[in-house]
KOLNULUM-6310 format. One record per residue (C-alpha): x, y, z. Coordinates in nm, 3 decimals. Each point is the difference from the previous one (the first is absolute). Example, Ala and Ser with C-alpha at 12.3 -4.5 7.8 and 13.67 -1.06 7.14 Angstrom:
BEGIN
+---------+---------+---------+
:      c1 :      c2 :      c3 :
+---------+---------+---------+
:   1.230 :  -0.450 :   0.780 :
:   0.137 :   0.344 :  -0.066 :
+---------+---------+---------+
***
This chain:
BEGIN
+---------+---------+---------+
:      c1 :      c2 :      c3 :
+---------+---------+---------+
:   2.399 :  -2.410 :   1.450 :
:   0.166 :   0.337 :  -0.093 :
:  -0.107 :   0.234 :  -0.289 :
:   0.123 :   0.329 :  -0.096 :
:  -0.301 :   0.309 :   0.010 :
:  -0.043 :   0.157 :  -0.307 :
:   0.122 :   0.364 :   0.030 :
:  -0.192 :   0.308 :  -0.173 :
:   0.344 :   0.127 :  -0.044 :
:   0.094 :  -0.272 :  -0.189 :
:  -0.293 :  -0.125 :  -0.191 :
:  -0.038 :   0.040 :  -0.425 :
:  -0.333 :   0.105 :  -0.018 :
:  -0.163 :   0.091 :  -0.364 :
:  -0.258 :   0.214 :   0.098 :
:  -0.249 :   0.246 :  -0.140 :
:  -0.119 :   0.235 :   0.264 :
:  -0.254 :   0.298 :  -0.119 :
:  -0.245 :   0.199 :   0.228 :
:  -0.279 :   0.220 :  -0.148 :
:   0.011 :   0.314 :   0.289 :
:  -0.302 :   0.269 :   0.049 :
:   0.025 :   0.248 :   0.215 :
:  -0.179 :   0.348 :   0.073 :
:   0.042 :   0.353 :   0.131 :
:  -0.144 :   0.074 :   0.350 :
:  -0.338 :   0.033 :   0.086 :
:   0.027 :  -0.002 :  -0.457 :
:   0.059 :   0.347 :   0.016 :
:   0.122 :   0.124 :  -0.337 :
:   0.408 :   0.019 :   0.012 :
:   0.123 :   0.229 :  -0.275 :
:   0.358 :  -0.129 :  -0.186 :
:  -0.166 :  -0.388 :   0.091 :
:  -0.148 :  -0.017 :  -0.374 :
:   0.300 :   0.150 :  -0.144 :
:   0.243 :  -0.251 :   0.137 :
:   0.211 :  -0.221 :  -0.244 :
:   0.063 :  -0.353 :  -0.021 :
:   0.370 :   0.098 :  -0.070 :
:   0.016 :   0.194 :   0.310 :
:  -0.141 :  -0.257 :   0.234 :
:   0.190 :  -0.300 :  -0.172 :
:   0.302 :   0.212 :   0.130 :
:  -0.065 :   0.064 :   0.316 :
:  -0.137 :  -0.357 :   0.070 :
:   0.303 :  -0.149 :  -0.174 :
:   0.265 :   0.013 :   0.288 :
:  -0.269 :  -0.169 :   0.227 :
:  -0.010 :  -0.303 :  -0.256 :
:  -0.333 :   0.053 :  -0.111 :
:  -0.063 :   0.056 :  -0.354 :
:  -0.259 :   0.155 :  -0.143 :
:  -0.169 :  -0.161 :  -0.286 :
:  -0.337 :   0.238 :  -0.059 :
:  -0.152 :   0.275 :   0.151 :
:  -0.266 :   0.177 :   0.018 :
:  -0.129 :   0.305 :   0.205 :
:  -0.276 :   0.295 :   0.006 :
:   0.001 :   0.279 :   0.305 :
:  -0.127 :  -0.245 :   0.264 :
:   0.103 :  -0.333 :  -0.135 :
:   0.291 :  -0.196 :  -0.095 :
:   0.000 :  -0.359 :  -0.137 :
:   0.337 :  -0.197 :  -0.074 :
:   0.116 :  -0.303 :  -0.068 :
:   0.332 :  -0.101 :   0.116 :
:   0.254 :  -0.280 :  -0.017 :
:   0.161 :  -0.119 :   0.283 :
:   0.265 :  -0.266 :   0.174 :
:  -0.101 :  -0.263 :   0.154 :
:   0.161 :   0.092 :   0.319 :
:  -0.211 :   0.302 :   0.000 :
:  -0.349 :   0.027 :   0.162 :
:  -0.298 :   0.211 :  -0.113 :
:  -0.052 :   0.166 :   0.307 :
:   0.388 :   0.151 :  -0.025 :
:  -0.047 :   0.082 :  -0.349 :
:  -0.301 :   0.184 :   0.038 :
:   0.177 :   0.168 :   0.326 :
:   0.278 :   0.114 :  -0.279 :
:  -0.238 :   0.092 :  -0.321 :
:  -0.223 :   0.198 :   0.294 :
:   0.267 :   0.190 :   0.178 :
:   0.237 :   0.083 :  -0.341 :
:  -0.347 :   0.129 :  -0.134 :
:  -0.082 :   0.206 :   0.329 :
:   0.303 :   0.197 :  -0.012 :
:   0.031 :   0.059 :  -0.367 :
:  -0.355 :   0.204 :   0.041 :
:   0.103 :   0.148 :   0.343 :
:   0.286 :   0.176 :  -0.166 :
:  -0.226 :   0.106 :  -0.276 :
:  -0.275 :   0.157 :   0.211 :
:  -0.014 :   0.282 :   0.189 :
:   0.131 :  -0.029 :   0.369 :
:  -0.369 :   0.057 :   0.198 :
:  -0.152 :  -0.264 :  -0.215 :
:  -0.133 :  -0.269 :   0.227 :
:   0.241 :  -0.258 :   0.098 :
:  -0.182 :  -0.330 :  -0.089 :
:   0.051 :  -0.009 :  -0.369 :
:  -0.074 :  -0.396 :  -0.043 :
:  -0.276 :  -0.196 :   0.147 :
:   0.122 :  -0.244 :   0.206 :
:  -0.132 :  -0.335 :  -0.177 :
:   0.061 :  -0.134 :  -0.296 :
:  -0.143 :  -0.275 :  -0.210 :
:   0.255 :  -0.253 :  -0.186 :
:  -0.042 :  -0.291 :  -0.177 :
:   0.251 :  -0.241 :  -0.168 :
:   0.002 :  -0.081 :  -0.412 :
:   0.224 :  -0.212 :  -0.205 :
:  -0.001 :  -0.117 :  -0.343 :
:  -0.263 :  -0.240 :   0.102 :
:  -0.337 :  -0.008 :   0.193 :
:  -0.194 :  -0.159 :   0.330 :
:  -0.190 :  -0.232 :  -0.217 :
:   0.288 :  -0.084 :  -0.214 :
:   0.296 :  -0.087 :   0.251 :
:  -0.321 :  -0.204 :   0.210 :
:  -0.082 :  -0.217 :  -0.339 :
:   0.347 :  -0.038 :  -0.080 :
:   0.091 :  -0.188 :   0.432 :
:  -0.332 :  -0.220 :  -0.100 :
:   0.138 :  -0.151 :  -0.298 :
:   0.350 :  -0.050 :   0.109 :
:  -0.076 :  -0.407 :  -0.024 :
:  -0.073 :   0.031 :  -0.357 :
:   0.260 :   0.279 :  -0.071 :
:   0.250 :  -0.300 :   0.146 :
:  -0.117 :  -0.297 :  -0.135 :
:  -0.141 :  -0.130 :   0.339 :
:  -0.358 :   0.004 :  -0.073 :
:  -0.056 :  -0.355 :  -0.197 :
:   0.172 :  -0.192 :   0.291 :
:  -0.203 :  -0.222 :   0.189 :
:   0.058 :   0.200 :   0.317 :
:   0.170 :   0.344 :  -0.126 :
:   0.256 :   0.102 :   0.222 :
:  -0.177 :   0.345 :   0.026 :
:  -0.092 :   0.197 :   0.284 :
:  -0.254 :   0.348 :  -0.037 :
:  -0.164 :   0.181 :   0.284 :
:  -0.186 :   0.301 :  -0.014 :
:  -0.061 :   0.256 :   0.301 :
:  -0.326 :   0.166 :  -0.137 :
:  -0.062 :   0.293 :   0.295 :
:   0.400 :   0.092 :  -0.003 :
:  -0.062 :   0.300 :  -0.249 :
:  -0.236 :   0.161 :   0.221 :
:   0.177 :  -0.002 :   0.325 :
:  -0.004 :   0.358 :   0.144 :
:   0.310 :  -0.048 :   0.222 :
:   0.194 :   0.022 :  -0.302 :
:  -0.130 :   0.351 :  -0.049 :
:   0.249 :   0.290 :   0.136 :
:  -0.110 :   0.291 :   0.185 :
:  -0.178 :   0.281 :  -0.163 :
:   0.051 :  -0.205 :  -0.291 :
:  -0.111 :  -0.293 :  -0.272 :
:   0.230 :  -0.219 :  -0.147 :
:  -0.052 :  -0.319 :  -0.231 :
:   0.352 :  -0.153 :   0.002 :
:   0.010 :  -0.326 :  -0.146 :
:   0.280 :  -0.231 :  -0.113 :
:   0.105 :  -0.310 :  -0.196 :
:   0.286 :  -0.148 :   0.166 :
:   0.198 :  -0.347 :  -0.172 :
:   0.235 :  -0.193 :   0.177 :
:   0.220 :  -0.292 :  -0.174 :
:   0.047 :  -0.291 :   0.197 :
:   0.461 :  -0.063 :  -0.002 :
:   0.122 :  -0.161 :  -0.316 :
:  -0.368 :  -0.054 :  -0.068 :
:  -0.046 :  -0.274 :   0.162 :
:  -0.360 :  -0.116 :   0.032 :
:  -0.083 :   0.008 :   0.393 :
:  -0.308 :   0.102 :   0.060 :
:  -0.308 :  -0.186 :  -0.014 :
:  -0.383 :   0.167 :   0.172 :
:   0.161 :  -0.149 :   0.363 :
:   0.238 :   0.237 :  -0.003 :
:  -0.166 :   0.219 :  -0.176 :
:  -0.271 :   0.030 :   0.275 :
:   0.238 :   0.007 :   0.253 :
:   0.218 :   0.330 :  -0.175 :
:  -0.303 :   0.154 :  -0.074 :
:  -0.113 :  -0.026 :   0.413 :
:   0.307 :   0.137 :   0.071 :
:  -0.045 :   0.296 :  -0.229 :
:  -0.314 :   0.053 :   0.136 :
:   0.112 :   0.021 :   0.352 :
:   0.266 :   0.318 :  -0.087 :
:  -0.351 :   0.223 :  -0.148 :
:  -0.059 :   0.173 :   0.256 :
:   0.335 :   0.065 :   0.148 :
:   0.126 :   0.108 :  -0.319 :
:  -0.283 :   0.148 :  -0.158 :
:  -0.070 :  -0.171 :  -0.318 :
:  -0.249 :  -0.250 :  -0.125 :
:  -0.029 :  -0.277 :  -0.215 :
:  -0.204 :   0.009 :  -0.301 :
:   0.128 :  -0.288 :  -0.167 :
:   0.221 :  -0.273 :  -0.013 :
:   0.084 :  -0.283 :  -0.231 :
:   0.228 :  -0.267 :   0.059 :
:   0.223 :  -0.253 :  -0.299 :
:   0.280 :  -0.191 :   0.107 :
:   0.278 :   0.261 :  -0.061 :
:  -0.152 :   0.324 :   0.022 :
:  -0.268 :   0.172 :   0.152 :
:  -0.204 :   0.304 :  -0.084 :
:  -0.181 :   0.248 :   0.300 :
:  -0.257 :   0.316 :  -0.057 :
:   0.008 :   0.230 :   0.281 :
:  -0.065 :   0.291 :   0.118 :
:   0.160 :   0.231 :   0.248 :
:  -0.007 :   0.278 :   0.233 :
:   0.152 :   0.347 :  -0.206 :
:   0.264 :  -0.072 :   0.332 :
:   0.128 :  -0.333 :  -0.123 :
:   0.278 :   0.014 :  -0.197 :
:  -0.057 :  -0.301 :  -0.276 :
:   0.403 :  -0.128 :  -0.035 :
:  -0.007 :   0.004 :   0.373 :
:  -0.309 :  -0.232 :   0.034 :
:   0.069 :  -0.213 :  -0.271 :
:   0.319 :  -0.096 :   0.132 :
:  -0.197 :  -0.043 :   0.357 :
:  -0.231 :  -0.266 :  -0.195 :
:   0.322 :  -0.171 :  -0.136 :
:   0.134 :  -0.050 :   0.303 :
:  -0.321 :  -0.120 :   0.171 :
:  -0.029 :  -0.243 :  -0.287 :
:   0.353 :  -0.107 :   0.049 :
:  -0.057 :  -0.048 :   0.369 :
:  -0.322 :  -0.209 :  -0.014 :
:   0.158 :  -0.238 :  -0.236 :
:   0.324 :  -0.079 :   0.138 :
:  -0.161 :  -0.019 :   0.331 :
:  -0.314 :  -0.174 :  -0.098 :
:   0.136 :  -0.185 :  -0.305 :
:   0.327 :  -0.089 :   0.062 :
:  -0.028 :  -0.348 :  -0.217 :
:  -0.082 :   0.237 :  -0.312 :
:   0.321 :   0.189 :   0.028 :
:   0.228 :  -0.243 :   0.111 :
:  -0.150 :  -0.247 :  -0.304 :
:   0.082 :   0.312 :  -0.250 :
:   0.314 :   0.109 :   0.126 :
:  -0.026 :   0.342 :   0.027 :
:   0.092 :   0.259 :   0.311 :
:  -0.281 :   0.257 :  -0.152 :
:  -0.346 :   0.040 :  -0.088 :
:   0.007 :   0.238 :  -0.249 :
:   0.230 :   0.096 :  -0.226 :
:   0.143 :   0.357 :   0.083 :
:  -0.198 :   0.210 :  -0.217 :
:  -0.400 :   0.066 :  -0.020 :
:  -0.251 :   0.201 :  -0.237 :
:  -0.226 :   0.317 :   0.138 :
:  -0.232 :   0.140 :  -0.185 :
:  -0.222 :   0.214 :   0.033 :
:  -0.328 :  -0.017 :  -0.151 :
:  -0.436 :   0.208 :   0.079 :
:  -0.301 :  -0.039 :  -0.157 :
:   0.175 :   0.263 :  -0.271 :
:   0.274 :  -0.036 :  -0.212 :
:   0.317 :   0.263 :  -0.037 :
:  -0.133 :   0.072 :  -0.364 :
:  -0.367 :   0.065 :   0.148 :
:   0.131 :   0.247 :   0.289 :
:   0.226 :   0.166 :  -0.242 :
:  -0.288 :   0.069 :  -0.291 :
:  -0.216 :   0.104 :   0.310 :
:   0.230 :   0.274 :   0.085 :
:   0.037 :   0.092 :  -0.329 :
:  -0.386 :   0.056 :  -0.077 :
:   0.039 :   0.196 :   0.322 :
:   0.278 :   0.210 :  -0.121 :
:  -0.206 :   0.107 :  -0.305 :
:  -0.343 :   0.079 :   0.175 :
:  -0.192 :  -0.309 :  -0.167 :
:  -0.027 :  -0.221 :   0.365 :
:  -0.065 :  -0.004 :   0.333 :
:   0.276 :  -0.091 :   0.268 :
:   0.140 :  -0.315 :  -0.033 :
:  -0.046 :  -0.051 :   0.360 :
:  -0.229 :   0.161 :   0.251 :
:   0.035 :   0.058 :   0.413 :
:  -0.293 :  -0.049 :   0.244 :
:  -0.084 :   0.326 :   0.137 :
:   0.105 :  -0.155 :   0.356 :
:   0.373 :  -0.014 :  -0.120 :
:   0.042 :   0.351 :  -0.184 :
+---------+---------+---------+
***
């Protein structure tokens, strides 16, 4: 049977995509003009890169951000940009024998939304009840939870920690109601296959006849548009190849329909990081987010 690929190009996505960033001096050796350094000034030197700044928050060895993003953008590219935008602003402030390393080279970043780790999992376990499906006889209902995906270290960059993590919803085409745990189980082997090749894990899925939720996490590499139209087209595949009864009895020459939701989401809201820095700012907290020694 043929089916079109769903193109990141061409996709709708409604996304929220938000990183909390930390990242130090080198060797945390006091850099003067660091402390000093404006939100306004790095909103607009980030801004032609397409990252934009949302708080900030910094002291002579240490600077903590939190930034909103594309989806087509990955974390390890946007701390590449924040890191190298922020090394030569203080190179042309300092004086020309100052050392050369200015910025350690790890970083530590973490992803926040306007929701939380325990919220977005609670929410994918009652997607039966949020639907109506749970008083049938035999709910048409699928839920499967990965527990040792969050602490996977191959998801950890070098010289760096990351905690990227994702809630990803697909619509089924028009709708329909397709899926039932069959091919539920069988997507979700799929999926499973493409972790290590494309660095991401699952956390989470949860399966109703038209839609389907995911929790993942990723490598700061992976670019999330790019792998959640990877998953959609795995998806896609597996049915029509596996399941071609389902499609041909529902008519349709797609999965999904062309459009998904990405969303970023920690164990920290927005509103949390943002009040953190704050406190910060004004001398009445510690850093919002600390670096091992090993990665200074």
């Amino acid at each position: 049977m043929r089916y079109e690929p769903y193109d990141a190009n061409t996709l709708k996505v409604a996304y929220c995509h938000r990183i909390c960033l930390h990242a130090q001096t080198y060797r945390r050796l006091p850099r003067p003009h660091l402390d000093k350094l404006h939100s306004q000034q790095l909103a607009a030197t980030l801004a032609p890169y397409g990252l934009h700044l949302l708080d900030l928050g910094a002291d002579d060895t240490d600077l903590v951000c939190q930034l909103s993003l594309q989806p087509a953008e990955s974390i390890a590219a946007a701390a590449s940009k924040l890191k190298g935008r922020l090394s030569k602003w203080l190179r042309s402030l300092q004086p020309s024998g100052s050392p050369s390393k200015r910025l350690a080279k790890g970083y530590l970043a973490y992803t926040v939304g306007d929701t939380t780790s325990a919220a977005v999992a609670g929410y994918l376990e009652k997607q039966g009840r949020h639907h109506g499906y749970a008083a049938r006889p035999l709910p048409p209902v699928w839920v499967e939870t990965f527990p040792n995906a969050g602490s996977d270290t191959r998801l950890d960059a070098a010289h760096s920690i990351g905690m990227l993590r994702y809630h990803l919803v697909f619509g089924t085409a028009y709708r329909k109601g397709i899926f039932t745990q069959t091919e539920g189980t069988a997507i979700v082997q799929a999926w499973r296959g493409l972790e290590h090749q494309d660095q991401f894990a699952l956390l989470k899925a949860s399966f109703v006849p038209d839609h389907v939720h995911l929790a993942i996490r990723i490598h700061p590499a992976v670019k999330p548009l790019a792998l959640a139209v990877e998953l959609m087209n795995v998806a896609q595949e597996v049915m029509f190849e596996q399941f071609p009864e389902i499609i041909i009895r529902y008519g349709s020459n797609r999965l999904w329909e062309n459009g998904a939701y990405i969303g970023s989401f920690g164990d920290l809201t927005s509103r949390a990081v943002q009040n953190a820095i704050a406190r910060w700012r004004a001398g009445q907290g510690g850093l919002p987010t600390e670096l091992p020694q090993g990665d200074r």
